[in-house]
MARSE-710748 format. One record per residue (C-alpha): residue number from 1; residue in three letters; x, y, z. Coordinates in Angstrom, 3 decimals, m for minus. Each point is the difference from the previous one (the first is absolute). Layout:
MARSE-710748
    nr   rest          X          Y          Z
   NUM    ala          X          Y          Z
...
***
This chain:
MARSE-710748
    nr   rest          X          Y          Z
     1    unk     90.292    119.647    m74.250
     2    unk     m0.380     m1.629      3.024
     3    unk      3.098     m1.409      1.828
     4    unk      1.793     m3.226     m0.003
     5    unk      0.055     m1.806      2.994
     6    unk      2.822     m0.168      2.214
     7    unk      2.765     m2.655     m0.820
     8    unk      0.096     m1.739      3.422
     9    unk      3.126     m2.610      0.928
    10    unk     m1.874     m2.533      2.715
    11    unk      3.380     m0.826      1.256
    12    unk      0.851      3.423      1.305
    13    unk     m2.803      0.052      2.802
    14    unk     m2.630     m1.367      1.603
    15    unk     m2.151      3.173     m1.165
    16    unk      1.062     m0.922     m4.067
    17    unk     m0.640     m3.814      0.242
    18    unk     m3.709      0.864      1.692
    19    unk     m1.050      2.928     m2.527
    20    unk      1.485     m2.034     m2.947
    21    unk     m2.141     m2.665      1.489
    22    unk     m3.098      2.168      0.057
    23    unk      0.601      1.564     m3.164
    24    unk      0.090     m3.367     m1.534
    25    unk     m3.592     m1.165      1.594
    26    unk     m1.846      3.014     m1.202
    27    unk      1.507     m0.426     m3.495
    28    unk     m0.918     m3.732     m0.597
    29    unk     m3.620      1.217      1.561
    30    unk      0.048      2.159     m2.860
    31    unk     m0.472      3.224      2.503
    32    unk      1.168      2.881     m0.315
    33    unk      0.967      1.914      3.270
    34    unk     m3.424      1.962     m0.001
    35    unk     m2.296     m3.109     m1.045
    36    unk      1.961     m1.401      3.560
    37    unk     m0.231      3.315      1.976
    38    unk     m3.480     m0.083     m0.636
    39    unk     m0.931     m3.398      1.350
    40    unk      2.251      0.517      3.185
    41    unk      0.173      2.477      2.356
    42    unk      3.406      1.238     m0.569
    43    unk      0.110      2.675     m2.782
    44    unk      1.885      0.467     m3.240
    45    unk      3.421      1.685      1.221
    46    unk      0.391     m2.125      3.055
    47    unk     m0.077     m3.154     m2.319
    48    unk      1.888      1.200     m2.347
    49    unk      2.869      1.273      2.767
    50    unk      0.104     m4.057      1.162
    51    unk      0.228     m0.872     m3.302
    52    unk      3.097      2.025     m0.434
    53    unk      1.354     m1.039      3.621
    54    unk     m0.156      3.971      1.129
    55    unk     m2.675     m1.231      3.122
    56    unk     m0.768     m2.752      2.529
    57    unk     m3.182     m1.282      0.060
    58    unk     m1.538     m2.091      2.692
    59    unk     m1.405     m4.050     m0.416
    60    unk     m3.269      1.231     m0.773
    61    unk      0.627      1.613     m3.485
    62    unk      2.036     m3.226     m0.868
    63    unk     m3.541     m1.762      0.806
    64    unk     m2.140      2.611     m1.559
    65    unk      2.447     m1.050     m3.142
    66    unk      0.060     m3.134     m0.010
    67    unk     m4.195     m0.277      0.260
    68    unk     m0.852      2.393     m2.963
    69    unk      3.548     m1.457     m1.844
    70    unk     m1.010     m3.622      0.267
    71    unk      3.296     m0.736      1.559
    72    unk     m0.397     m3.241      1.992
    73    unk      1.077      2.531      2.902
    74    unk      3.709      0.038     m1.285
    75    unk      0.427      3.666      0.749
    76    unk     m1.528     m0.430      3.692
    77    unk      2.678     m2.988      0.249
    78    unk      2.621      2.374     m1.562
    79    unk     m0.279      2.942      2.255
    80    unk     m0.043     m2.807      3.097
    81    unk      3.665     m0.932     m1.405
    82    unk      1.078      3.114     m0.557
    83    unk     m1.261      2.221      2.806
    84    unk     m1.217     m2.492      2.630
    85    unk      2.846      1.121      2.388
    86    unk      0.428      3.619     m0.291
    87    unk     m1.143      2.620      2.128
    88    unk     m0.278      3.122     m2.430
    89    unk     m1.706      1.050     m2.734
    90    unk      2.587      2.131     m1.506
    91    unk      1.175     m0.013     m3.385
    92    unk      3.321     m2.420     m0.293
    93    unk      2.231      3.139     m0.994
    94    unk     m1.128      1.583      3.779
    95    unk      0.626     m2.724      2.198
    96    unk      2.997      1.152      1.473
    97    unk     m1.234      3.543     m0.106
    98    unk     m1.699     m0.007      3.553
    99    unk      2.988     m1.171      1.743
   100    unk      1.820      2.675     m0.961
   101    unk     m2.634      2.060      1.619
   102    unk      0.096     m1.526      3.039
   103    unk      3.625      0.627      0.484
   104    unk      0.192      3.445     m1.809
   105    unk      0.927      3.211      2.833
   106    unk     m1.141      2.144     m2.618
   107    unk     m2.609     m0.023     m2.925
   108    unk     m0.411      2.175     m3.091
   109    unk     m2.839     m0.684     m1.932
   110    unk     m1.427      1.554     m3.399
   111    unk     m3.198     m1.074     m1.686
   112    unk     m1.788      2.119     m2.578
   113    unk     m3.250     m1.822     m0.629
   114    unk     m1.319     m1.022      2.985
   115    unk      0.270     m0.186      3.856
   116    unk      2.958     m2.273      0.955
   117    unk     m0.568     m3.561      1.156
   118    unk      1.851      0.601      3.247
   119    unk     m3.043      2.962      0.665
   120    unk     m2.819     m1.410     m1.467
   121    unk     m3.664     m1.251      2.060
   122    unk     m1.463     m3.420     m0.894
   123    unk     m2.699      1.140     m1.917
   124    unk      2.338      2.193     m2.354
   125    unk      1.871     m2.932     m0.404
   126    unk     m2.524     m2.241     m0.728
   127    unk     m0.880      2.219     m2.944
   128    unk      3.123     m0.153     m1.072
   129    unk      0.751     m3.637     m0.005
   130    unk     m3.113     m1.125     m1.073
   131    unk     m1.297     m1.521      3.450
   132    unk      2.752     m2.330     m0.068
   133    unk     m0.132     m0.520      3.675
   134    unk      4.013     m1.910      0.468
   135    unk      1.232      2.673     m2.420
   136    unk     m1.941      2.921      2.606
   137    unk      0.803     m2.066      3.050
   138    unk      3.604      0.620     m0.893
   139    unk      0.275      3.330     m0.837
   140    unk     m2.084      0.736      3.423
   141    unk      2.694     m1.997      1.875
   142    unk      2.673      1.753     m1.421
   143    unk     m1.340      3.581      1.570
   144    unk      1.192     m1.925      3.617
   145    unk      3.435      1.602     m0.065
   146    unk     m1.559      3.490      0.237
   147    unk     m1.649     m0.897      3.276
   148    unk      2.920     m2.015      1.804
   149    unk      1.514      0.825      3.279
   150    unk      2.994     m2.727     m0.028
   151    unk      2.170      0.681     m2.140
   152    unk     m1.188      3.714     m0.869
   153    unk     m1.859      0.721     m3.000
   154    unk      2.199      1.459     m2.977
   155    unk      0.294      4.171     m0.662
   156    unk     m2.275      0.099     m3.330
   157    unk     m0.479      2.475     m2.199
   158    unk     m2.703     m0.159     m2.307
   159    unk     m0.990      2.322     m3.117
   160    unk     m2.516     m0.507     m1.957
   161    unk     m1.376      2.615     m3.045
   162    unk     m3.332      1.830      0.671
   163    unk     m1.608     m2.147     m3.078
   164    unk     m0.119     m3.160      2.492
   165    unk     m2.206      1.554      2.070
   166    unk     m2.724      0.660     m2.716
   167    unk      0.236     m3.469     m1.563
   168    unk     m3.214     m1.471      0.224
   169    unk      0.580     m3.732      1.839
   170    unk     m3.537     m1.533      0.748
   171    unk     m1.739      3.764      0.418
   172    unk     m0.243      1.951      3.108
   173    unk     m1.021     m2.285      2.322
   174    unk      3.584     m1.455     m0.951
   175    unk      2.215      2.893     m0.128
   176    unk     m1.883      2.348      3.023
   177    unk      1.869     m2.776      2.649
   178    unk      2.888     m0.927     m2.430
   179    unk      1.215      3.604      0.174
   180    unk     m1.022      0.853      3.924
   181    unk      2.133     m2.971      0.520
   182    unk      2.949      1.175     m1.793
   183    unk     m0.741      3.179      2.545
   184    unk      0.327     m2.077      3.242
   185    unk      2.857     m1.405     m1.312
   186    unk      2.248      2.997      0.145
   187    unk      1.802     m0.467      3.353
   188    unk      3.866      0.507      1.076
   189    unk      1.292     m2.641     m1.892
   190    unk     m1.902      0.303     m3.269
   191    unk     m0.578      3.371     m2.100
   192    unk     m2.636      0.393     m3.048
   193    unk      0.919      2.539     m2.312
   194    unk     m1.640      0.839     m3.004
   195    unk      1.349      1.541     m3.492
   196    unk     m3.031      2.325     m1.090
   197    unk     m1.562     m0.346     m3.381
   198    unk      2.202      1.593     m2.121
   199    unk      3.213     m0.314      1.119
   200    unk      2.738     m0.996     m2.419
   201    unk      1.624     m2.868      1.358
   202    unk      2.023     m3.145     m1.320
   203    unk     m2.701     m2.408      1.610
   204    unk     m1.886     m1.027     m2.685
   205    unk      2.479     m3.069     m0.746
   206    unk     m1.871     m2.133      2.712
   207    unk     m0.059     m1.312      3.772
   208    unk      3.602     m0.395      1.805
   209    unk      0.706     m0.479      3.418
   210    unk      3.216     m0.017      1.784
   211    unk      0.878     m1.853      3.210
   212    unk      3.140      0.741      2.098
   213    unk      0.341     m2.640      2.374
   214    unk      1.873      0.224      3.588
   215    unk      3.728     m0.999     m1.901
   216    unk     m0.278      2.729     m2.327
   217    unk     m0.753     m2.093     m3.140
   218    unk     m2.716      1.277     m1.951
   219    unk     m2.528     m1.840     m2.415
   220    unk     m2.299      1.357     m2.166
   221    unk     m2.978     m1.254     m2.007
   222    unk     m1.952      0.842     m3.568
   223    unk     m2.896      0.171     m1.334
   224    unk      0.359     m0.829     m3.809
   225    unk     m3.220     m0.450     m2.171
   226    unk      0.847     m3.978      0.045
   227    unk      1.100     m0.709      3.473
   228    unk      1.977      1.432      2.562
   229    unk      4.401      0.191      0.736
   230    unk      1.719     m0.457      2.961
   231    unk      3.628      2.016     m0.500
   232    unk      2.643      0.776      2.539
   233    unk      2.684      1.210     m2.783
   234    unk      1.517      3.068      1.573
   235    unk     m0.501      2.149     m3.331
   236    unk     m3.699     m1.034      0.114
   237    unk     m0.899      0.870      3.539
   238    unk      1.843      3.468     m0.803
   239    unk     m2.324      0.455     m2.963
   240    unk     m3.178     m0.613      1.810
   241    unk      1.443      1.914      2.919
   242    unk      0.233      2.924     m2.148
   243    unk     m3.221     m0.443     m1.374
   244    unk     m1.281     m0.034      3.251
   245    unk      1.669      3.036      1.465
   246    unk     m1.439      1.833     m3.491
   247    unk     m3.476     m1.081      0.559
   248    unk     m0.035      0.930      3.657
   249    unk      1.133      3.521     m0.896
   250    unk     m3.284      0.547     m1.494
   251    unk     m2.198     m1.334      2.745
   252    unk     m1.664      1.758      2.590
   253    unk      0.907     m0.311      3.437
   254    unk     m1.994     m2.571      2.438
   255    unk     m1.787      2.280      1.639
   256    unk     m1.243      1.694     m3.432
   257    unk     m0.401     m3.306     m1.647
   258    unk     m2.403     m1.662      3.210
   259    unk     m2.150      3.001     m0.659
   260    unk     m0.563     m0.305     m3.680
   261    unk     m0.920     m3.295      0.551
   262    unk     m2.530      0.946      2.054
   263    unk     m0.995      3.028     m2.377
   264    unk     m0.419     m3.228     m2.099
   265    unk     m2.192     m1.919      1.526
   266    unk     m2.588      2.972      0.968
   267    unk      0.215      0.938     m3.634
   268    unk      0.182     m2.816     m2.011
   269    unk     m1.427     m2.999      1.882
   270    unk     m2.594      1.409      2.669
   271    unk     m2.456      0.035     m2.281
   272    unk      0.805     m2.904     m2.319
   273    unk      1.278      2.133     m2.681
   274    unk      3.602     m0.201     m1.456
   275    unk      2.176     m0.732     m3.174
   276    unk      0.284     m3.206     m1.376
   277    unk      3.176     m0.551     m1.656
   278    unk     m0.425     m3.747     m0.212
***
């Protein structure tokens, strides 16, 4: 049986109050999300992940909306209200994620499914986010810190499983530069390691990172399958510390983990075959 929508509060966030919104449209239209997907150029899951205020979308899907919805151009006027005046196109739950990066010394990061935001090229993240150019835009800025000279950038250590680098995002014309970037950015201040397939591991529970920042306090943030957590509790950071620590136990060491990436791409992408696991 398919399932039931998401119970949204409009009140909690500017995210709810626009996806209710939406929702509402395409259900006095009579459409459901596919009969919408397939008269606009945004596709199923993206619409449905406004709907449920998990993603940002730019004015242009609000107009794409309102024209097939009949709306009188309420949702254009809507996102104007509601998003007019800010800068990002992250999800309300990571807002204040990115300045804690900025003033992190160190960063640990974790992601299992696919190369982390912080990492990522533009087209690899246009894939990802559906072309929503403010929501790429953002994520692109964000990479900044790992380039600055004043202050320094932070230490961060990054481990990733082996799996990430077969997932298939937009083919090998995609992934071939996606992971040669993630070799050129190995450098004294950040290290790639990779857990090989079939290592046991406790990092199946989803993406963490930890930032320590110059006084010592640390922050961390979660992934959950509904949106993500900001914690500074001392018995959580220990957890995902620990979790961490385990993980990186398994991986390989940098050196060892820049050249399977590059056994990688000769293998799997060169030639435009790989494993789809989308």
């Amino acid at each position: 049986m398919p399932q039931p929508p998401k119970r949204l509060t409009p009140s909690n966030s500017a995210l709810d109050l626009f996806g209710s919104e939406v929702r509402r449209y395409r259900v006095l239209a009579n459409h459901s999300i596919k009969q919408l997907a397939d008269k606009i150029p945004y596709s199923p899951s993206f619409i449905g992940a406004v709907e449920r205020a998990e993603s940002h979308c730019e004015r242009t899907f609000a107009e794409h909306c309102d024209a097939v919805l009949d709306t009188k151009e309420a949702l254009a006027h809507l996102h104007d209200g509601l998003f007019g005046n800010k800068k990002d196109g992250f999800p309300e739950w990571f807002r204040k994620w990115p300045t804690v990066e900025e003033d992190a010394r160190t960063l640990k990061v974790y992601n299992p499914i696919v190369v982390h935001g912080l990492f990522q090229t533009m087209d690899y993240a246009n894939t990802l986010l559906f072309n929503d150019g403010h929501a790429v835009e953002s994520r692109m800025a964000r990479q900044a810190i790992l380039t600055r000279t004043s202050p320094p950038p932070p230490r961060l250590v990054y481990i990733l499983p082996e799996s990430v680098l077969w997932y298939d995002v937009g083919g090998p014309d995609v992934m071939r530069p996606q992971l040669t970037s993630l070799v050129e950015a190995d450098s004294a201040h950040v290290s790639i390691q990779i857990v090989p397939s079939g290592a046991r591991h406790p990092g199946n529970e989803g993406e963490f990172m930890i930032a320590t920042l110059a006084s010592g306090e640390e922050i961390a943030y979660v992934e959950t399958s509904a949106r993500g957590i900001m914690m500074d509790a001392r018995e959580d950071i220990s957890t995902l510390r620990d979790r961490f620590d385990r993980i990186s136990t398994q991986a390989l060491p940098t050196t060892m983990s820049i050249n399977l990436i590059n056994r990688t791409i000769e293998e799997k992408w060169a030639d435009g075959t790989g494993t789809n696991l989308a």
